[in-house]
C-alpha positions in Angstrom: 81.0 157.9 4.4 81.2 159.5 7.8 81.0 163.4 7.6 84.1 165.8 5.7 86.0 167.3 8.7 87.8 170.8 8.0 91.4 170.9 9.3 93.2 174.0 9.8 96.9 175.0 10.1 99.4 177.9 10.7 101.5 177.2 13.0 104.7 178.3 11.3 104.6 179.7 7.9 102.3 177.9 5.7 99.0 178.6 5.3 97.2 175.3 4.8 93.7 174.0 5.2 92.9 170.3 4.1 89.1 168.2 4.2 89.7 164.5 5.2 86.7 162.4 5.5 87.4 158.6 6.4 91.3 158.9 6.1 90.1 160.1 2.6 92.2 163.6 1.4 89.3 165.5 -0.5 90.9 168.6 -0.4 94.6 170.0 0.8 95.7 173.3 0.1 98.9 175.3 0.7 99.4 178.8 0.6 103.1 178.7 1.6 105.3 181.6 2.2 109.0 180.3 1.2 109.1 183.5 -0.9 108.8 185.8 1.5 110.8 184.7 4.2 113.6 183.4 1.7 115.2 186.9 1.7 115.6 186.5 5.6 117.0 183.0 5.9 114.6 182.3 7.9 111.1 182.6 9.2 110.0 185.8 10.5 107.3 185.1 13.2 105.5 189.1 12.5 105.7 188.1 8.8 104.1 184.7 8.7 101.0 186.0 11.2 100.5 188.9 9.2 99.9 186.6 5.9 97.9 183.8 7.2 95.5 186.6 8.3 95.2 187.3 4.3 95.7 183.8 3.3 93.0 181.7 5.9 89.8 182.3 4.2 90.7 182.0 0.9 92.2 178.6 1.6 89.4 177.8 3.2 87.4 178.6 0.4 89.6 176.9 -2.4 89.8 173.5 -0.2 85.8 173.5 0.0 85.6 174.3 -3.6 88.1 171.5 -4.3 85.9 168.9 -2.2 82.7 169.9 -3.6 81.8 170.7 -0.5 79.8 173.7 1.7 79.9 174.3 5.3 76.5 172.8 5.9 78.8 169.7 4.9 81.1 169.7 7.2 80.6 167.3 10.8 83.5 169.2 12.4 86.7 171.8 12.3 90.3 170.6 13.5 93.0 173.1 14.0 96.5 173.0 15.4 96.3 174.7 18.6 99.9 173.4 19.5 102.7 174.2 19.2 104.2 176.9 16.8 104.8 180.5 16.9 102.1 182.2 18.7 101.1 184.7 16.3 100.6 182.1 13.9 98.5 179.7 16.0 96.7 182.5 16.9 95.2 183.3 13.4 94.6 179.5 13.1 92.9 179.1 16.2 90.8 182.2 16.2 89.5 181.6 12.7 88.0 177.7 13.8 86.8 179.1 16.8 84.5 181.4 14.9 83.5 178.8 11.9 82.9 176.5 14.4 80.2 179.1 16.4 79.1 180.1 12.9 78.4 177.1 10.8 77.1 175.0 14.1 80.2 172.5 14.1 81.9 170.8 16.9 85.8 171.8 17.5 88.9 170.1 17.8 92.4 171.3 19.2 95.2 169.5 17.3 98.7 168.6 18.6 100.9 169.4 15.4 103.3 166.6 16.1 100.7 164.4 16.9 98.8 165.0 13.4 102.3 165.1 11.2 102.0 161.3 13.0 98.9 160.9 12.2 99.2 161.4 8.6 100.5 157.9 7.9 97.1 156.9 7.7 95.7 159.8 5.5 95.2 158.1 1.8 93.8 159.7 -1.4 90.1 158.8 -3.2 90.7 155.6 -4.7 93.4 154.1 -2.2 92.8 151.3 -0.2 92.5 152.2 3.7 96.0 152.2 5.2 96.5 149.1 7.5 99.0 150.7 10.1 97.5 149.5 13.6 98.7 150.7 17.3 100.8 150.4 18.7 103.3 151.9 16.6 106.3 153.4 16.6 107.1 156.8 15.1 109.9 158.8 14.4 108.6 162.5 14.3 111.4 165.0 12.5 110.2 168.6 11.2 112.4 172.3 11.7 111.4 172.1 15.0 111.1 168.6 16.3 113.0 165.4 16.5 111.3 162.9 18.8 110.5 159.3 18.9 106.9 158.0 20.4 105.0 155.1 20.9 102.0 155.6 19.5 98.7 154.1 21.3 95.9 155.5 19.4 95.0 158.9 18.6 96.0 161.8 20.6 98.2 158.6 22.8 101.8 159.4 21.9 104.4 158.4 24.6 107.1 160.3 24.1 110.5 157.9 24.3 113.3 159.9 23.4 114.3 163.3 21.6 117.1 165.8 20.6 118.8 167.3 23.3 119.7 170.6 21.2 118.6 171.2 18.0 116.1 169.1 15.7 117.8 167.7 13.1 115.7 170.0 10.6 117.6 173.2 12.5 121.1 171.2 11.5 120.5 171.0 8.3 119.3 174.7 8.1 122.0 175.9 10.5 124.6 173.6 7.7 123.2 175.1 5.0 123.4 178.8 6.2 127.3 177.8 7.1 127.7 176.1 3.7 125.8 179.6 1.9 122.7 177.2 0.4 120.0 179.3 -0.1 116.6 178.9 2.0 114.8 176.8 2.3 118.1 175.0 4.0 117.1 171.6 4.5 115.7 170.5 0.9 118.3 172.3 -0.9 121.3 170.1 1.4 119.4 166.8 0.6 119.1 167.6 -3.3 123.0 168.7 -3.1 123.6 165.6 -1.0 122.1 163.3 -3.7 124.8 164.4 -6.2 128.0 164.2 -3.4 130.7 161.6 -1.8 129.1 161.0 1.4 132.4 159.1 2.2 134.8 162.0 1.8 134.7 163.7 5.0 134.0 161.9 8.4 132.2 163.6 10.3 131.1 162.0 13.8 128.0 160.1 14.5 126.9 161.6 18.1 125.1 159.7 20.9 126.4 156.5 20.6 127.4 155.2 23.4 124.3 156.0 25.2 121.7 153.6 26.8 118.5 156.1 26.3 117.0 157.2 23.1 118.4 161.0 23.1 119.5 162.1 19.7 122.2 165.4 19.6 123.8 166.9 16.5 125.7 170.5 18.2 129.1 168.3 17.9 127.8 167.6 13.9 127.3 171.2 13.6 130.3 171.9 15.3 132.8 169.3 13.0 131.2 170.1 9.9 132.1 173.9 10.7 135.6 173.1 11.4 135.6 171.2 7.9 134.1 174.5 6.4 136.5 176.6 7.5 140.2 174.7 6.6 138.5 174.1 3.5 137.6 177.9 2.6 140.9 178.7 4.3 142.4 177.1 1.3 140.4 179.3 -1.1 136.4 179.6 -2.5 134.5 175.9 -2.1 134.3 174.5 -5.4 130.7 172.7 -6.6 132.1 169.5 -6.0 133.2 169.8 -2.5 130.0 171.5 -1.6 127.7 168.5 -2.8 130.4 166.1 -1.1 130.1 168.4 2.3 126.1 168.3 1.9 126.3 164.1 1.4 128.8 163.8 4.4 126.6 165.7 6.7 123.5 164.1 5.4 125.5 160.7 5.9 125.7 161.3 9.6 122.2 162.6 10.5 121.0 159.6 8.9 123.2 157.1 10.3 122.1 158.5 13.8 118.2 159.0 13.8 118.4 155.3 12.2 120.6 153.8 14.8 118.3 155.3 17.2 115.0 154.4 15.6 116.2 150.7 15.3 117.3 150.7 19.2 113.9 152.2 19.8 111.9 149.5 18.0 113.4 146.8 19.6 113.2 148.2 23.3 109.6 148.6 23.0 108.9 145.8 20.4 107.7 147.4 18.1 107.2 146.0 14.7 105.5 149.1 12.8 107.6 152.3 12.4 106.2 155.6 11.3 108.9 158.3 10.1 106.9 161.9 10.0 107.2 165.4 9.7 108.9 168.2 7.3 112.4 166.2 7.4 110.5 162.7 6.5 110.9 163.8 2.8 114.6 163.8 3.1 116.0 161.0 0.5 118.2 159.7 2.5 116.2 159.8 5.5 113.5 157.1 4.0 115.9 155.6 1.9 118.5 154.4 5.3 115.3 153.5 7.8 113.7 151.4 4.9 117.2 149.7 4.2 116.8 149.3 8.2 113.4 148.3 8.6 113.9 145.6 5.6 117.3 143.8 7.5 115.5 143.7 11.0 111.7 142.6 9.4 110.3 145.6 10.9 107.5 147.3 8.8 108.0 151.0 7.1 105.5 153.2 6.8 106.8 156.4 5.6 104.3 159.6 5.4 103.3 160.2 1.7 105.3 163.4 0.5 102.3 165.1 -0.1 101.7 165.0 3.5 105.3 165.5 5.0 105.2 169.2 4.7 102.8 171.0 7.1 99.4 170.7 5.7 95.7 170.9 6.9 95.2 167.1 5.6 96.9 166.0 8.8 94.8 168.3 11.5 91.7 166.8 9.8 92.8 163.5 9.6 93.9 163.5 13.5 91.1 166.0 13.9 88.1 163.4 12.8 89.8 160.5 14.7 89.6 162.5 18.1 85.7 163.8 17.2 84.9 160.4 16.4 86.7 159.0 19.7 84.3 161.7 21.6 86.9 164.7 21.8 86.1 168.0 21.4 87.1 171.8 22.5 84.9 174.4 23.7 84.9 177.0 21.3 84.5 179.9 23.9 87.9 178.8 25.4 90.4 176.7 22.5 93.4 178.5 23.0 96.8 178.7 21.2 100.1 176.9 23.0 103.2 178.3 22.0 106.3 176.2 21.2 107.9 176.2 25.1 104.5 176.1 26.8 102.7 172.9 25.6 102.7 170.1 28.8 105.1 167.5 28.2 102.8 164.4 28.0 103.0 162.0 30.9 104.2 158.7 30.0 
């Protein structure tokens, strides 16, 4: 077995450090901070730096403990460099940098995207190795994110198409703030959902009549919030209607990142399709692009839960595949990308 490789991220909220060594998880831990940021509604950039700084080392500590492992095991560190909120990549980025100078270990600077990707091929002791083979295609959904890529190898993602406003993990939280479900938006719409009439209120399906692969959902938003508001006009939103509002608006974010995933896979011939990222747990989600995948013979390969959620299993995973591949980051001079500032990828 080739040497454990640490992987290390914060670049939103969740503290989380993972050891991955041959697409083997040996260790993944989460320190998240749901609670905390709960009472805003939201994530508070100042709020999640200041608590990865108290949670990095002893996740760290825990996820060697877990792998039976000590630094002078280790044949690398990964870390998400990019991109995320700046005062969280920071504490990420800072924090490898000085592991890597003080345990004698190369470096690696990790695309987020790229390693929520990536994690497709991430398997647990035991498992058989994951036969997913480039080129791929791979829907990529998370808060921030909603892209589709062709995937060439690692750190090779072609980017093909994306949303035009907000990711579809910002419509669902955006919905759920409308609607009054409590944070974390996005899980609590798709456990409502599972429960509702997805066929009571149509709401419209956006982007159809294009020729690219560009995804939108501001007219969603937009309809569902006119629904909302005759509805409430008419009095308080019963339990009934609000699981029938979370199923319809489920309904139509599906219906459009499949229909754009299957147009996808057949433009670039693509018989392999990766779905990724935070949203990638979303019931419905997997359940409508494995219905898809099964009618047109394509292949699914949906991230494990375990692994949809940001976690430090992915940056090592992606992490050993670019050490192995001859990549690595100068630890004097790794730096932290922002959200906004990370180089779009040339085709």
């Amino acid at each position: 077995m080739n040497a454990a490789i640490l992987g290390i991220e914060t670049s939103c909220d969740d503290t989380a450090v993972g050891i991955v060594a041959d697409g083997v998880v040996l260790a993944n831990r989460v320190a998240s901070q749901i609670p905390l940021h709960a009472r805003f509604g939201g994530v508070v950039p100042e709020v999640a730096a200041r608590n990865h700084l108290l949670s990095i080392l002893p996740a760290i500590e825990a996820a060697l403990a877990d792998a039976h492992l000590t630094p002078r095991d280790l044949g690398g560190i990964a870390v998400t460099h990019q991109p995320g909120l700046i005062g969280a990549l920071l504490v990420g980025v800072q924090t490898a940098r000085t592991l890597a100078l003080c345990w004698n270990v190369p470096l690696v600077g990790v695309d987020h995207i790229q390693a929520h990707v990536w994690a497709a091929k991430l398997r647990w002791p035991g498992d058989a190795a994951v036969p997913l083979q480039v080129p791929f295609l791979a829907l990529a959904v998370s808060g921030g994110h909603t892209s589709l890529y062709r995937v060439m190898g690692p750190g090779q993602m072609t980017l093909l198409g994306r949303t035009l406003d907000d990711a579809a993990g910002e419509a669902f939280d955006k919905f759920a703030r409308l609607l009054g479900v409590p944070y974390p938006g996005g899980p609590n719409v798709d456990a409502l959902a599972q429960s509702g009439d997805p066929t009571r209120f149509v709401l419209p399906r956006g982007m159809r009549g294009r020729s690219d692969l560009a995804m939108s959902f501001s007219g969603l938003k937009t309809a569902a919030r006119l629904h909302m508001e005759a509805l409430q006009a008419q009095g308080p939103l019963d339990e009934t209607t609000v699981r029938d509002l979370c199923a319809s608006f489920q309904q139509a974010v599906v219906a459009q990142l499949v229909h754009v995933t299957q147009r996808a896979a057949i433009q670039e011939g693509l018989q392999d399709v990766v779905l990724a990222g935070g949203v990638a747990a979303n019931q419905g989600l997997r359940a409508g692009l494995a219905q898809m995948c099964a009618a047109q013979g394509l292949r699914f390969w949906p991230v494990p839960l375990a692994w949809c959620g940001d976690n430090g299993a992915m940056v090592a995973g992606l992490g050993a595949a670019l050490l192995a591949a001859g990549q690595a980051d100068d630890p004097h001079e790794l730096d932290a990308v922002p959200t906004g500032l990370v180089k779009k990828r040339a085709g």
